[in-house]
N, C-alpha and C positions, 0 to 999 in steps of 0.2 A: 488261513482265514476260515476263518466258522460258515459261513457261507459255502465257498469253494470245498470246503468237504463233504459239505452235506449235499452239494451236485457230483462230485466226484463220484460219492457213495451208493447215490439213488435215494438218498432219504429225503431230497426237496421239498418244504414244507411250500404251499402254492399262495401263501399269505405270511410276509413279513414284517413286522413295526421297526422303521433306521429310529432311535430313540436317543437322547441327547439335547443339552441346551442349542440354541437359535444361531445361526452363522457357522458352526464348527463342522460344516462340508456334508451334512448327510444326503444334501439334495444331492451332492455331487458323486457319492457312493452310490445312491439310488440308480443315475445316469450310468456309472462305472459298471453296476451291474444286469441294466438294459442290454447295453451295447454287449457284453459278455453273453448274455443268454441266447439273442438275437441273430448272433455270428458261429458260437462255440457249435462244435459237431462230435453231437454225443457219442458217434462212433469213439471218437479219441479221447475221451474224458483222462485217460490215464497221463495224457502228453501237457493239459495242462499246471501252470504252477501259480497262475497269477489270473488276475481278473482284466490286465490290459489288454485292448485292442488297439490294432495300429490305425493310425488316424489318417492314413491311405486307405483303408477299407471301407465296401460300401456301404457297411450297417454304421460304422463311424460319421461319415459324411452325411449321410441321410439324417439322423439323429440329429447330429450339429447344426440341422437345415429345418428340421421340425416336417421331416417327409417319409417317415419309416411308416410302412401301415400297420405293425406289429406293435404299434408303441400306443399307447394315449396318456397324457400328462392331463391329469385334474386338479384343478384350481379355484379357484373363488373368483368367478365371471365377473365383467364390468358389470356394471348399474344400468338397469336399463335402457338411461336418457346416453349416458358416455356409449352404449352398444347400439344406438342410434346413429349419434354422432360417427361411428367408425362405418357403420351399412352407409353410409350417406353420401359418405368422403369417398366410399369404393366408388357406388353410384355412379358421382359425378365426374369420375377419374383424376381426382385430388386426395391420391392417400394421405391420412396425416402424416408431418415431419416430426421428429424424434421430439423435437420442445411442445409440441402439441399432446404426442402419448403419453409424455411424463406427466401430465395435467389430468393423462383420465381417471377416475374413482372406481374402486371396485368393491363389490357387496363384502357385506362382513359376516357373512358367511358363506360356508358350499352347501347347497339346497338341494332337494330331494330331485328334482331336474335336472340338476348335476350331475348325479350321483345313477340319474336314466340310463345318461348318456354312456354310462359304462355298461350297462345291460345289452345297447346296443352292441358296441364296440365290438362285447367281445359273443353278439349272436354270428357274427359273419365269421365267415372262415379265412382261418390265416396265411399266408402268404407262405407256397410250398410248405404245406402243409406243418409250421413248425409253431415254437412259442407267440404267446402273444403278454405284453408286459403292458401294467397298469400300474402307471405313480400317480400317490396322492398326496400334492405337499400343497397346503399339509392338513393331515387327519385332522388336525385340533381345532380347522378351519369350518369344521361338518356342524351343523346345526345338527337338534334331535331325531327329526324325521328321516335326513340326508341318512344319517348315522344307522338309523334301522335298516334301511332300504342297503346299505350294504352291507350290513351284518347277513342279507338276507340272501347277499353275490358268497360271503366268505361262507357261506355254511352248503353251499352246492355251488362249488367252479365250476366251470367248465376244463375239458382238460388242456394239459397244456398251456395251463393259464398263473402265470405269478403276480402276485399286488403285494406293491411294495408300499406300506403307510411311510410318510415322516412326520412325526410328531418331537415336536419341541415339549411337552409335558405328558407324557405316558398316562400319568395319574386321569389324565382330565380324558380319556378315552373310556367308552364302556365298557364294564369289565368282562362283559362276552364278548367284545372284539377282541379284547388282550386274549383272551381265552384261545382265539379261535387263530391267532397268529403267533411264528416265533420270532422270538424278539431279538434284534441285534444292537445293544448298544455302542453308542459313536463317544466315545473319551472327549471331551476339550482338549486344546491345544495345550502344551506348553508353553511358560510363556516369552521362552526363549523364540519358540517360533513362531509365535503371534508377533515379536519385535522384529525376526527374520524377514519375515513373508510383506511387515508394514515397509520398511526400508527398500524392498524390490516394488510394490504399489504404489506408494507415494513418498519417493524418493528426497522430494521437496520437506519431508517434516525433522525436525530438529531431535533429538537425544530424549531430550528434556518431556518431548508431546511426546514421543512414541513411547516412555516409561508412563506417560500418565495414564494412555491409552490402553497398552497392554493392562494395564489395573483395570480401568474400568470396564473393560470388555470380558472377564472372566474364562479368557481362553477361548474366545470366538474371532478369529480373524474377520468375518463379513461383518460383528458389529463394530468389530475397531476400524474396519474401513468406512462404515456409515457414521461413526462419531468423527472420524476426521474428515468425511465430505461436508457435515453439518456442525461446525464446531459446537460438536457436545461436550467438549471439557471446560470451555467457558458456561455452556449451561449451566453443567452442572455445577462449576466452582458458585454461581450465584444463587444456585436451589441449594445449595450447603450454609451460603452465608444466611441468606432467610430461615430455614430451617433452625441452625445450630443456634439462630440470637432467640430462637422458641418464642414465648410472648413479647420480645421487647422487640423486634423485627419492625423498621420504619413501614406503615402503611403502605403510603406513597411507593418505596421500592416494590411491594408486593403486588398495585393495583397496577405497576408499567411491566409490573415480568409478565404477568399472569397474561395482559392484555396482548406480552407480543409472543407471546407460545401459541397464546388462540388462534391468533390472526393467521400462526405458520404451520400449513396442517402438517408437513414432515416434522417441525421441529417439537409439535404438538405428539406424533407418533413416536418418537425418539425419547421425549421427555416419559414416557410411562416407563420405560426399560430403565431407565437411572431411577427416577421414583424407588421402582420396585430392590433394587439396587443399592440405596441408600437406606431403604426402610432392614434389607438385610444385613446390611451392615453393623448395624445400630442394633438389633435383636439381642446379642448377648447381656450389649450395656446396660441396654434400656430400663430405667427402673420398672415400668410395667411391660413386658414381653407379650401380655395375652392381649391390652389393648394394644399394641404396636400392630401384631400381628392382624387386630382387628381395620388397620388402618390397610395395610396389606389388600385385604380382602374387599374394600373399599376402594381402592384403587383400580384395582382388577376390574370390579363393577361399575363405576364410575366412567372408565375410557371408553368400556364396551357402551355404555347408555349413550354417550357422547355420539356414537355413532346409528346404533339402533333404535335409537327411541328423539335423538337431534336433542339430549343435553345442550345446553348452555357451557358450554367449553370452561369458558372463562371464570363463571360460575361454581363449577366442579374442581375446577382447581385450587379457587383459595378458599372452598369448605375443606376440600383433601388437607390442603397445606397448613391450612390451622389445625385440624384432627391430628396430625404429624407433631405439630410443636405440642399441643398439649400433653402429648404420654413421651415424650422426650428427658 
């Protein structure tokens, strides 16, 4: 592994990009290689061959526990009123229960606040004086400001110090952060093993769903496991039949989908990933490609405004979904 040689070697770059579509494990390389840097003792660089650590060890358990103080994981905080709600709940000594956090909302983007917080992190000194590891999943989550303010950590570390970006879209990063990190690409699954991995998860799904799945999921095991917790293959079979009938699409069908995707903010978040999914699909055929494309890009813009500027859901959908049949 390209990583593991370049620690082996001495040439550790102190800023890395895990880059690769959405689901296909980079968080989980990210962690893989926390736990590895956290534990490994550079005396013996030459004895390692792998990046596992055994899940007996304390830098393993600690990690798994979100208790390592060499670690910080940055993310896209709750909202303020939901980061309320969780101070509140300590408070009173009633932490929320698991159906309660699934409900909480988090900002739609990582904020220069954020992005402090890692300033802090890594002004204190490390524990026996060794690395100190910074994930940020994911990069693509940093608004403008966020995104300077660490361009401004990646161009003077501190030593000792690795940040690992994951970004689901490389492109959509500044090209002085690309600059300024090396890049590790994560492959997609197979998708022998996206059908493998479905059959050990959700052992309950039939031949039939798990061949659909592994299609629509484009080699990400984490979104064919979120299409089969939210049946996204029924979504999508009905975002197809609207679509492909292009202008002759009964109204009435399209004013009760539109209304029950609004209504369902996961099945509202899922629906842009097939969206975008379908509009690629369609690209080659397309009699016009550039406005398809353009629909694309509307899309993209459209789910983000739904959230930061409180679009009209429902609204944004079947302008979307008519822009879509008409270059069809």
């Amino acid at each position: 592994m390209f990583f593991l040689h370049a620690y082996k070697t001495g040439n550790m770059h102190h800023a890395w990009i895990l880059s690769g579509p959405q689901g296909i494990g980079k968080a989980t390389l990210a962690y893989k290689i926390a736990r590895f840097m956290l534990s490994a003792d550079e005396n013996k660089k030459e004895q390692y061959s792998s990046l596992n650590v055994s899940e007996k060890s304390t830098v393993f358990q600690q990690i798994a526990n979100g208790s390592n103080p060499d670690l910080m994981v940055l993310e896209r905080d709750y909202t303020k009123t939901d980061r309320k709600k969780i101070t509140d709940a300590i408070k009173n000594g009633e932490p929320l229960n698991e159906e309660e956090k699934s409900k909480l909302k988090k900002s739609a983007f990582i904020v220069i606040d954020d992005v402090r917080k890692v300033n802090e992190f890594l002004s204190k000194t490390s524990y026996n004086d060794g690395w100190r590891v910074v994930i940020i999943d994911s990069a693509d989550d940093m608004n403008k400001n966020a995104a300077n303010a660490l361009l401004k950590i990646l161009e003077e570390p501190p030593a000792r110090t690795l940040i690992l970006l994951i970004s689901h879209n490389i492109g959509s990063l500044l090209p002085t952060i690309r600059s300024r990190c090396a890049k590790l690409p994560v492959k997609a699954l197979k998708d022998v093993e996206v059908a493998s991995l479905l059959r050990r998860y959700r052992s309950d799904l039939s031949e039939t769903m798990i061949d659909k799945l592994v299609e629509m999921s484009s080699g990400s095991i984490g979104q064919a496991i979120l299409y089969a917790d939210h049946d996204a293959a029924e979504i999508y079979d009905k975002m197809c039949a609207i679509l492909c009938a292009r202008r002759n699409y009964a109204l009435s069908d399209l004013l009760e989908w539109t209304a029950e995707m609004a209504a369902d903010s996961e099945k509202f978040d899922i629906l842009q990933g097939l969206i975008i999914k379908f509009i690629k699909d369609n690209m080659e055929t397309a009699q016009n490609p550039e406005k398809l494309y353009e629909c694309w890009q509307a899309a993209e813009h459209g789910f983000t405004d739904c959230v930061t500027v409180n679009m009209d859901k429902r609204f944004m959908l079947i302008n979307l979904l008519n822009k879509i049949c008409k270059v069809l």
